[in-house]
C-alpha atoms as a printed R data frame, in Angstrom:
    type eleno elety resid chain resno      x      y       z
1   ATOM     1    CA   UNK     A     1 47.814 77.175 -28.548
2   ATOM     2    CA   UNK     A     2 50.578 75.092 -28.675
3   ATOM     3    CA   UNK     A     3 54.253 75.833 -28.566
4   ATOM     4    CA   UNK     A     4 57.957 74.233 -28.551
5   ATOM     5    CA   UNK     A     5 57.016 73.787 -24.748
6   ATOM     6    CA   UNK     A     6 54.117 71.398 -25.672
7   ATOM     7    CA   UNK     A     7 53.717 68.167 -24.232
8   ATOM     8    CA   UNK     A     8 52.549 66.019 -27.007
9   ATOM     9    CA   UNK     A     9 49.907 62.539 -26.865
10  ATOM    10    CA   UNK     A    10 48.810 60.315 -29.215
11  ATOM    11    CA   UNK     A    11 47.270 57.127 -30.083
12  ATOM    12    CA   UNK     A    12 48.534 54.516 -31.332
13  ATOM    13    CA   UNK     A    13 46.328 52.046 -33.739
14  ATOM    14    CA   UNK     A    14 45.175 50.842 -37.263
15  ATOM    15    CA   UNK     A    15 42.979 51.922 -38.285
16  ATOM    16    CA   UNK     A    16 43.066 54.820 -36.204
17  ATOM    17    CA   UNK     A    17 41.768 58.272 -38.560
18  ATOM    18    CA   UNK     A    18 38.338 57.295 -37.382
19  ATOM    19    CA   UNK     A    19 39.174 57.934 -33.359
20  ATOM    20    CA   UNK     A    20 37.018 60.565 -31.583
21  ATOM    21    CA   UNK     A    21 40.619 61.264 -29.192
22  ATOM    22    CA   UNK     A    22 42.124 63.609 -30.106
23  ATOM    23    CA   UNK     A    23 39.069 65.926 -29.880
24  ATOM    24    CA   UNK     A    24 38.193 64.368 -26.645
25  ATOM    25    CA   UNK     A    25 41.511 64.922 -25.276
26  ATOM    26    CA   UNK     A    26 42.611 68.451 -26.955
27  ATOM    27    CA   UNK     A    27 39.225 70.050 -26.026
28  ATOM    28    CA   UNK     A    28 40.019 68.688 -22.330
29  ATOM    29    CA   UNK     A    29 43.752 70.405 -22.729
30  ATOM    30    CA   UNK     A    30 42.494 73.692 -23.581
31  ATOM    31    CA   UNK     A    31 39.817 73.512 -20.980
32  ATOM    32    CA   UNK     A    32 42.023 73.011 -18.085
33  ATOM    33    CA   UNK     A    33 45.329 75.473 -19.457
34  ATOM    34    CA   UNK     A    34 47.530 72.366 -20.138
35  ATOM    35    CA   UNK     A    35 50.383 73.300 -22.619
36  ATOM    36    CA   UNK     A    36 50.019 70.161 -24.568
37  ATOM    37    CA   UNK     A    37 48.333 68.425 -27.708
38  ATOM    38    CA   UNK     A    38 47.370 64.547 -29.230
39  ATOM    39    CA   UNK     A    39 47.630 63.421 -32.128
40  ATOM    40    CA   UNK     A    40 46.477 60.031 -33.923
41  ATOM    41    CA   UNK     A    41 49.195 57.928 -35.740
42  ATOM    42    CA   UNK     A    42 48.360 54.652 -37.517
43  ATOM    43    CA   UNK     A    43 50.644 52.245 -37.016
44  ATOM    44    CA   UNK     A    44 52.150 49.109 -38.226
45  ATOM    45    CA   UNK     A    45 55.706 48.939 -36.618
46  ATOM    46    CA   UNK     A    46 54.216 49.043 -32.585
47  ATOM    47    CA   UNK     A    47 57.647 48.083 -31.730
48  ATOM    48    CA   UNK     A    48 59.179 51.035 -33.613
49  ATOM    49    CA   UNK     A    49 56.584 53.171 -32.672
50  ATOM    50    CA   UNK     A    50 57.159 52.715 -28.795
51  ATOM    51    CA   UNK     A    51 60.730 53.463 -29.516
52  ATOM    52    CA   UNK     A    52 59.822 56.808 -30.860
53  ATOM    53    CA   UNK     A    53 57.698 57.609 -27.427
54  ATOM    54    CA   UNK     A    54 61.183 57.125 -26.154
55  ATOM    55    CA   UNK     A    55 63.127 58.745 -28.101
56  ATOM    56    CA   UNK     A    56 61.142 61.690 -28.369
57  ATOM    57    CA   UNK     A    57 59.588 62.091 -25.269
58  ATOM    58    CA   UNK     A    58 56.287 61.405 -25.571
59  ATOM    59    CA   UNK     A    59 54.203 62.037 -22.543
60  ATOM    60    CA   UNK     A    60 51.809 59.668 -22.907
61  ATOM    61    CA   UNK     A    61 49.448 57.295 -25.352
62  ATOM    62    CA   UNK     A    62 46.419 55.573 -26.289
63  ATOM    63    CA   UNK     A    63 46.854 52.220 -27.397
64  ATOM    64    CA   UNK     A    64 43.599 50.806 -29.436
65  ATOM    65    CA   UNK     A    65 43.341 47.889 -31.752
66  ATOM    66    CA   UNK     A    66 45.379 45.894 -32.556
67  ATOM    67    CA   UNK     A    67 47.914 46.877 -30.970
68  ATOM    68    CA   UNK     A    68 46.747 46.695 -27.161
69  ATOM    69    CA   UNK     A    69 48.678 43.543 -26.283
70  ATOM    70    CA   UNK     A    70 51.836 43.979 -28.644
71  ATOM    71    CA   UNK     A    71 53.044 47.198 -26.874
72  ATOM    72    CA   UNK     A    72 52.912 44.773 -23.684
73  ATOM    73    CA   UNK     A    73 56.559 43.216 -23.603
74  ATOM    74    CA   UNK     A    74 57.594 46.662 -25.117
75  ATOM    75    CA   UNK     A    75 57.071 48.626 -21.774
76  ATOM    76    CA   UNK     A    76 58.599 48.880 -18.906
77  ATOM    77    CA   UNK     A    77 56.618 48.270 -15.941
78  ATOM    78    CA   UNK     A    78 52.189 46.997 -16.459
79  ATOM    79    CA   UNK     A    79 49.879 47.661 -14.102
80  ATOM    80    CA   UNK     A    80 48.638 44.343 -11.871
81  ATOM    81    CA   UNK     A    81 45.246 44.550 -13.672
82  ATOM    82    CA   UNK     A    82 45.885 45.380 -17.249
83  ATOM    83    CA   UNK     A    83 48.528 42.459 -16.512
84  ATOM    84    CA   UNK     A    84 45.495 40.406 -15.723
85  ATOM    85    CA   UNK     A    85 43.311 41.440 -18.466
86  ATOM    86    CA   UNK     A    86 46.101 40.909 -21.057
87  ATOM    87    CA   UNK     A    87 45.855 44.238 -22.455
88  ATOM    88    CA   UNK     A    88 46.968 48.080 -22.621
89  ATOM    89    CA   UNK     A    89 45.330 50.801 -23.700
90  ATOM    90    CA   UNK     A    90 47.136 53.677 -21.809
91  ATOM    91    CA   UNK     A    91 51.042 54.029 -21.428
92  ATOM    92    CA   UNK     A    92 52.379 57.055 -19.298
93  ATOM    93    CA   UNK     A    93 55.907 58.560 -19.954
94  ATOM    94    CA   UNK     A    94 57.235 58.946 -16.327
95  ATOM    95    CA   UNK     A    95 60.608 60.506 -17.229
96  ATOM    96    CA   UNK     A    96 61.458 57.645 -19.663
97  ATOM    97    CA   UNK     A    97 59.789 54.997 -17.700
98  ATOM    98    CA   UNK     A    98 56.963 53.419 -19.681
99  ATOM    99    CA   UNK     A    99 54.255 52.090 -17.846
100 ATOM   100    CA   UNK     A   100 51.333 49.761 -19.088
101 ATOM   101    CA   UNK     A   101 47.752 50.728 -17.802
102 ATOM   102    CA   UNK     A   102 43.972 49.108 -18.785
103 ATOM   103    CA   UNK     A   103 41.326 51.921 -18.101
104 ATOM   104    CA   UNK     A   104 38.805 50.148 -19.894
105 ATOM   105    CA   UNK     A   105 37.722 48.015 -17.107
106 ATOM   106    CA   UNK     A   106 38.071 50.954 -14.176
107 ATOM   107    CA   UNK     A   107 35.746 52.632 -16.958
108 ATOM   108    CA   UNK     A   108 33.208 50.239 -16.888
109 ATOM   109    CA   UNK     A   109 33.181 50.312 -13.073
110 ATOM   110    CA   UNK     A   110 33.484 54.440 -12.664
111 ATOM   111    CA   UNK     A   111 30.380 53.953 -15.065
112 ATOM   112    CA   UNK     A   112 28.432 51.871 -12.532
113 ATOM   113    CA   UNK     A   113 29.297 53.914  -9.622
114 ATOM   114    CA   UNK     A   114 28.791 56.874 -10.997
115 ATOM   115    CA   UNK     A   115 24.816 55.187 -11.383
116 ATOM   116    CA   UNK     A   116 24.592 54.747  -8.028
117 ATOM   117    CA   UNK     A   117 25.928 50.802  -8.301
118 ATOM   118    CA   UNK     A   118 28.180 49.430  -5.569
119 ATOM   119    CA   UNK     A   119 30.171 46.132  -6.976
120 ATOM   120    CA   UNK     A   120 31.214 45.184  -3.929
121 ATOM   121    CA   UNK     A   121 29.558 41.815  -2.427
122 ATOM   122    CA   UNK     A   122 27.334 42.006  -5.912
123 ATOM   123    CA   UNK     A   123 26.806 38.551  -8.172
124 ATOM   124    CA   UNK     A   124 27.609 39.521 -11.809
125 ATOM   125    CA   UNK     A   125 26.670 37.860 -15.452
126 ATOM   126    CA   UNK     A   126 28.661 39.017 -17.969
127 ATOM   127    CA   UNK     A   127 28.105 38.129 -21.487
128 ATOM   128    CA   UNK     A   128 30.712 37.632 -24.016
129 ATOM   129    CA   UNK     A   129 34.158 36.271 -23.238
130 ATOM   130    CA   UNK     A   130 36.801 39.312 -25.519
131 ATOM   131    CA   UNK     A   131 38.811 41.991 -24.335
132 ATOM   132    CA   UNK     A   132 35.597 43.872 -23.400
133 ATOM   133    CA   UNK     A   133 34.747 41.357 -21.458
134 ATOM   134    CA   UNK     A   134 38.488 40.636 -19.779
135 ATOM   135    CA   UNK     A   135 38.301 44.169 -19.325
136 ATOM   136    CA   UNK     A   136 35.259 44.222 -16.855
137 ATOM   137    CA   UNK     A   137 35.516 41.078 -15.586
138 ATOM   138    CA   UNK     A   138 39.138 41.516 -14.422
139 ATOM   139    CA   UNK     A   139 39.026 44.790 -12.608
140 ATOM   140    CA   UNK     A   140 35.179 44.336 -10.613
141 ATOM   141    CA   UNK     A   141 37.396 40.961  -9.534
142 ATOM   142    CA   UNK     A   142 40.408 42.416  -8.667
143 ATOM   143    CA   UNK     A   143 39.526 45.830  -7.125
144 ATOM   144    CA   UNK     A   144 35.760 45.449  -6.585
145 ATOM   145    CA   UNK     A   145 35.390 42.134  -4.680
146 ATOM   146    CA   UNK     A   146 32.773 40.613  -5.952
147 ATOM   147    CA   UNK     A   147 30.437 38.339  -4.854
148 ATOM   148    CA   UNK     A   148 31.171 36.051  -7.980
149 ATOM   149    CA   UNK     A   149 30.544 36.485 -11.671
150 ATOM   150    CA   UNK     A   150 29.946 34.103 -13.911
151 ATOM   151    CA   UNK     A   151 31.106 33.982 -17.688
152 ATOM   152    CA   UNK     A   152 28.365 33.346 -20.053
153 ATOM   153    CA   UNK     A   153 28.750 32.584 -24.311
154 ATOM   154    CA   UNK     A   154 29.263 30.917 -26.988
155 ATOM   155    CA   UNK     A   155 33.084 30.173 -27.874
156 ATOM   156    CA   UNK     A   156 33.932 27.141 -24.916
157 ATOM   157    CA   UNK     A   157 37.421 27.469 -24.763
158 ATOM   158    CA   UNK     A   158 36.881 31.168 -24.196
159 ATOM   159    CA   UNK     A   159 34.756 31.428 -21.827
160 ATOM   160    CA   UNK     A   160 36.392 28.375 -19.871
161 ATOM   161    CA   UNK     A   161 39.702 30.375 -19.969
162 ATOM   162    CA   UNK     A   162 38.800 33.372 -18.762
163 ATOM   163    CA   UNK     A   163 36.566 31.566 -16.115
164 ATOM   164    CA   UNK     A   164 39.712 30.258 -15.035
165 ATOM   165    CA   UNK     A   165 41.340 32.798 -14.791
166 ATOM   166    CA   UNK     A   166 39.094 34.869 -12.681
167 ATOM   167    CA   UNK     A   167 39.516 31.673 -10.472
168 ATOM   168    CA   UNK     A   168 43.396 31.466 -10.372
169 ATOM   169    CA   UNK     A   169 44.240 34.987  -9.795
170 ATOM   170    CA   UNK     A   170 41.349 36.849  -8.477
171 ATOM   171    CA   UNK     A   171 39.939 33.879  -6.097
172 ATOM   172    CA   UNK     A   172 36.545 35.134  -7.282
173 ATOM   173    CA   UNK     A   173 33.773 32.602  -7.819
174 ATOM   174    CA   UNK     A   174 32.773 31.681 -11.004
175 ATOM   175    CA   UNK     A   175 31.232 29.437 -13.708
176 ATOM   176    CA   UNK     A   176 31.926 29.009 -17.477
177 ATOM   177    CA   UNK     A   177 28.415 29.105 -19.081
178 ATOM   178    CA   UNK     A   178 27.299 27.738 -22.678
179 ATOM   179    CA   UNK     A   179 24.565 30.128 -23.946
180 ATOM   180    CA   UNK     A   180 23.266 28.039 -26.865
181 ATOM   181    CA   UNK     A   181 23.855 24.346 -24.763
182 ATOM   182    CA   UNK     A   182 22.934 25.340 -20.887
183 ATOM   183    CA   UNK     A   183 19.975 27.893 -21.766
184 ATOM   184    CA   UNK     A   184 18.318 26.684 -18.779
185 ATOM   185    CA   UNK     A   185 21.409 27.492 -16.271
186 ATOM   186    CA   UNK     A   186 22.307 30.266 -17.549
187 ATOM   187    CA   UNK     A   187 18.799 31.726 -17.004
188 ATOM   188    CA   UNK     A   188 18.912 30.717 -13.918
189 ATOM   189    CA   UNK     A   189 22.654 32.707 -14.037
190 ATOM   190    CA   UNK     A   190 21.087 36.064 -15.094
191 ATOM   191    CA   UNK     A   191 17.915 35.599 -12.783
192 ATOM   192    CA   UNK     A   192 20.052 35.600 -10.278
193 ATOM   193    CA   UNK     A   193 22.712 37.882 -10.768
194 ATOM   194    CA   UNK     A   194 22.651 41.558  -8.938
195 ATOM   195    CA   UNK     A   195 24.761 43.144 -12.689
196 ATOM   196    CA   UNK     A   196 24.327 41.578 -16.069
197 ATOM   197    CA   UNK     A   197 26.321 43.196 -18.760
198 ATOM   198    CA   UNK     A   198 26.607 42.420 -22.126
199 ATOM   199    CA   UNK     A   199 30.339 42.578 -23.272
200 ATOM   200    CA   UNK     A   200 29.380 40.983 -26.516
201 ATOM   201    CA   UNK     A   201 29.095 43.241 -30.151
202 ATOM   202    CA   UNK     A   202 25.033 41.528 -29.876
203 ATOM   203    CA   UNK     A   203 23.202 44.632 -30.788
204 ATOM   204    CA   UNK     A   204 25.678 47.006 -31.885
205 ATOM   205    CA   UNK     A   205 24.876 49.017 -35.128
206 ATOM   206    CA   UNK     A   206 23.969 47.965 -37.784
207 ATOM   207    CA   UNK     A   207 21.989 44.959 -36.157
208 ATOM   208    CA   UNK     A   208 19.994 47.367 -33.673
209 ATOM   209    CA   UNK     A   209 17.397 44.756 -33.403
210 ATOM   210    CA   UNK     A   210 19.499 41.659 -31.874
211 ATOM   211    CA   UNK     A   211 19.927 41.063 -28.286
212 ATOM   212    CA   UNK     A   212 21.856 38.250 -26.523
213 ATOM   213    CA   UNK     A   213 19.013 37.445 -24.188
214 ATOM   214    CA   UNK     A   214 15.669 37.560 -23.719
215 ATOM   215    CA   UNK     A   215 14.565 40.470 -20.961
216 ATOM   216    CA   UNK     A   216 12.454 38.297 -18.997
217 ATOM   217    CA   UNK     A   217 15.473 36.275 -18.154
218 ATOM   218    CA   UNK     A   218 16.394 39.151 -16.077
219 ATOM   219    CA   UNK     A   219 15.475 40.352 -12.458
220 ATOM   220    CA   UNK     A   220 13.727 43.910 -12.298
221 ATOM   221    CA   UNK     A   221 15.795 45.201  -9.599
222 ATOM   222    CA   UNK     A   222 19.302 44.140 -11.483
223 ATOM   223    CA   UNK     A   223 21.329 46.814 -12.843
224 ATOM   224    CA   UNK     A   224 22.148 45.517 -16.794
225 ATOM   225    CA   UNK     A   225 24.894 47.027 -18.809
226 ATOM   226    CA   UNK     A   226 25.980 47.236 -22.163
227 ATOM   227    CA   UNK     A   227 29.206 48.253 -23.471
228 ATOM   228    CA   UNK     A   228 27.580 48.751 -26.638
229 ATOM   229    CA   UNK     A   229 27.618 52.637 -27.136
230 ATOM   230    CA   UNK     A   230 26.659 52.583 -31.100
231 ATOM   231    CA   UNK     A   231 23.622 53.010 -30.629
232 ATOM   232    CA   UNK     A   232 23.427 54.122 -27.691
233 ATOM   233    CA   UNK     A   233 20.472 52.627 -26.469
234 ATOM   234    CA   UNK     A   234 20.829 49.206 -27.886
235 ATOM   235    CA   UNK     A   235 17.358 47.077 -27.317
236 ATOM   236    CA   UNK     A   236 19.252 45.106 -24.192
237 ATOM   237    CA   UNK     A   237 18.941 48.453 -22.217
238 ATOM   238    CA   UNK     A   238 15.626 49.728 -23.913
239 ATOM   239    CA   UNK     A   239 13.833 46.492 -22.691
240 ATOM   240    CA   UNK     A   240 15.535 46.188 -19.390
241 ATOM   241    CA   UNK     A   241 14.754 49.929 -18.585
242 ATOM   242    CA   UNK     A   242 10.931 49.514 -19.648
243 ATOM   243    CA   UNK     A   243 10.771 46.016 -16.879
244 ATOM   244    CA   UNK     A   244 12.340 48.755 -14.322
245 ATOM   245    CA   UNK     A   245 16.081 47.734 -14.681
246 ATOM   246    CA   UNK     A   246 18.893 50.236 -13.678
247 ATOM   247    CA   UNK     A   247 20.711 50.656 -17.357
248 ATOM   248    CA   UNK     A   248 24.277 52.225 -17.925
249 ATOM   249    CA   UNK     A   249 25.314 52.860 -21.333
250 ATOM   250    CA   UNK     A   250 28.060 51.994 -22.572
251 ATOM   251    CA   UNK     A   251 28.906 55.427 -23.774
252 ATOM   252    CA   UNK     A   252 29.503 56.119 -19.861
253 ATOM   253    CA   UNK     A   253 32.575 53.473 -20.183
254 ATOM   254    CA   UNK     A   254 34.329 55.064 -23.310
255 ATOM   255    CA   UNK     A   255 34.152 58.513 -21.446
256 ATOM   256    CA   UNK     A   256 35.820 57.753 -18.473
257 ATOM   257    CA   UNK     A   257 37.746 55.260 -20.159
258 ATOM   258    CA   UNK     A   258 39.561 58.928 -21.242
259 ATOM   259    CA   UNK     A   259 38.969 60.493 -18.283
260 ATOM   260    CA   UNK     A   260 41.098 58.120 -16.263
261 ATOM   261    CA   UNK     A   261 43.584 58.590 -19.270
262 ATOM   262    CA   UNK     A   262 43.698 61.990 -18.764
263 ATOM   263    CA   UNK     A   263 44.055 61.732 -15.232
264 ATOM   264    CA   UNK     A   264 46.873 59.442 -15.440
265 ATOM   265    CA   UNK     A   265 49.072 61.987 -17.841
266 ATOM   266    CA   UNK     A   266 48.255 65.053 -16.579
267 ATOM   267    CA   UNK     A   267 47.499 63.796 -12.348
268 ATOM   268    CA   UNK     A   268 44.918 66.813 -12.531
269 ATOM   269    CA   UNK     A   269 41.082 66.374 -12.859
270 ATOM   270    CA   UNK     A   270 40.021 65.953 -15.743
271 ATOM   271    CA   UNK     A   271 37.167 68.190 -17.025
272 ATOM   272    CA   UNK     A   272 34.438 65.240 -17.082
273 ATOM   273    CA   UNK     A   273 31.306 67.187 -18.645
274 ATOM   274    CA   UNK     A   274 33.377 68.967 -21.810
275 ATOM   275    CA   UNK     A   275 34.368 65.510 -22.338
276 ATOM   276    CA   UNK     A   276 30.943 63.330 -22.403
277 ATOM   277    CA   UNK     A   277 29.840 66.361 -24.797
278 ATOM   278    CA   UNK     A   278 32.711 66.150 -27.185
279 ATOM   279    CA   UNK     A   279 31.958 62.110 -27.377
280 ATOM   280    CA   UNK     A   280 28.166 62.455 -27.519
281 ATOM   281    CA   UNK     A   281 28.721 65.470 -30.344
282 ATOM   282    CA   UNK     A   282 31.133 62.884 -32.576
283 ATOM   283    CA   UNK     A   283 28.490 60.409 -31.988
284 ATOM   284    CA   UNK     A   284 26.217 62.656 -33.259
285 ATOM   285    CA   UNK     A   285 23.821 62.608 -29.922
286 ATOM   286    CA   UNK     A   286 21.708 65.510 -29.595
């Protein structure tokens, strides 16, 4: 129940109606006694919109698209790697100080962990060159130490941007990668790589029956991922599991994407389990 004592969420976004958050996040409220509530606005005005976190003390918000990078010049202080990735999706309210945070990436990597995957020392392929892929690229780079990973698609100026990037400010090694002009090298990418994840929308619903590389391209003992999590067992993981692949679905990112939210507003656990059930129900899992 919720009071004049509330501390009150939201997200920010447009569209935005659509968002599973606000069950995620109210169910994990009421679970753990927290006097507070979220709500979803869509918005157009993102500067106005941050104003009103300010002016009406707002403890705290998602940011999703498109607004992720507009609210960044708004705040007052970004985190090192959402700085890198180029991108916010969490602001905390720390007594009027906003501050910019990416837990889309640390999502990805709780996910891996969480399998039983160390990072650390590990050569990664990651396919696709968006925000997704920013996202994971950035933080196994920046707080993972790598081995090197290596940037594999279709759009050159992309993937040669982020590429550099990982270069200039992580000191990571890696390669820029043409998927449809260097099939040979990047096979030879994948075969060799310790984590290949797909950060590409290749496979996502409706188009179930696409994937952006052929299995045998990739070593049995590699761990593949998929940030995919509509469906979520996208053919990528299904064939990579059946050759005796590690798989993480990309479910496992959008979950603790929120749990590291929640965990940021509230600095208490967060309840994991009620959470991945609330997604999986909206996703309509059994």
């Amino acid at each position: 129940m919720t009071d004049a004592h509330s501390n009150v969420y939201c997200i920010l976004g447009n569209p935005v109606r659509h968002s599973m958050s606000p069950h995620v996040h109210n169910a994990a409220f009421e679970k753990c006694g927290i006097n507070s509530v979220y709500v979803a606005f869509e918005v157009k005005d993102v500067e106005g919109s941050v104003r009103g976190i300010r002016a009406l003390g707002i403890a705290g918000a998602s940011v999703t698209i498109p607004h992720k990078l507009a609210v960044m010049p708004l705040l007052d202080e970004i985190d090192p790697v959402a700085t890198m990735i180029g991108a916010v999706n969490t602001i905390v309210n720390d007594n009027g100080k906003l501050l910019g945070l990416n837990t889309d990436g640390p999502g990805a990597v709780k996910a891996l962990k969480e399998a039983g995957i160390d990072p650390q020392g590990k050569k990664v392929a990651i396919i696709g060159s968006g925000g997704a892929s920013r996202a994971v690229c950035f933080s196994l780079a920046a707080q993972e130490k790598v081995d090197r990973i290596d940037v594999i698609g279709i759009i050159p100026d992309e993937i040669k941007q982020l590429s550099g990037e990982i270069a200039d400010k992580t000191g990571v090694s890696t390669e820029a990668i043409m998927l449809d002009m260097e099939e040979t090298k990047a096979q030879q990418t994948i075969t060799a790589a310790d984590i290949v994840a797909n950060a590409s929308p290749i496979g996502m619903h409706p188009n179930e029956n696409e994937t952006p590389i052929p299995v045998e391209w990739i070593d049995p003992k590699a761990a593949v991922f998929d940030v995919i999590y509509n469906p979520l067992e996208t053919r990528l993981l299904k064939e990579a599991a059946e050759q005796g692949c590690k798989t993480i679905q990309g479910v496992e990112m959008f979950i603790n994407q929120a749990v590291l939210q929640f965990e940021a507003w509230t600095k208490e656990s967060a309840p994991v389990e009620l959470m991945r059930r609330i997604v999986l129900e909206n996703l309509g899992a059994k």
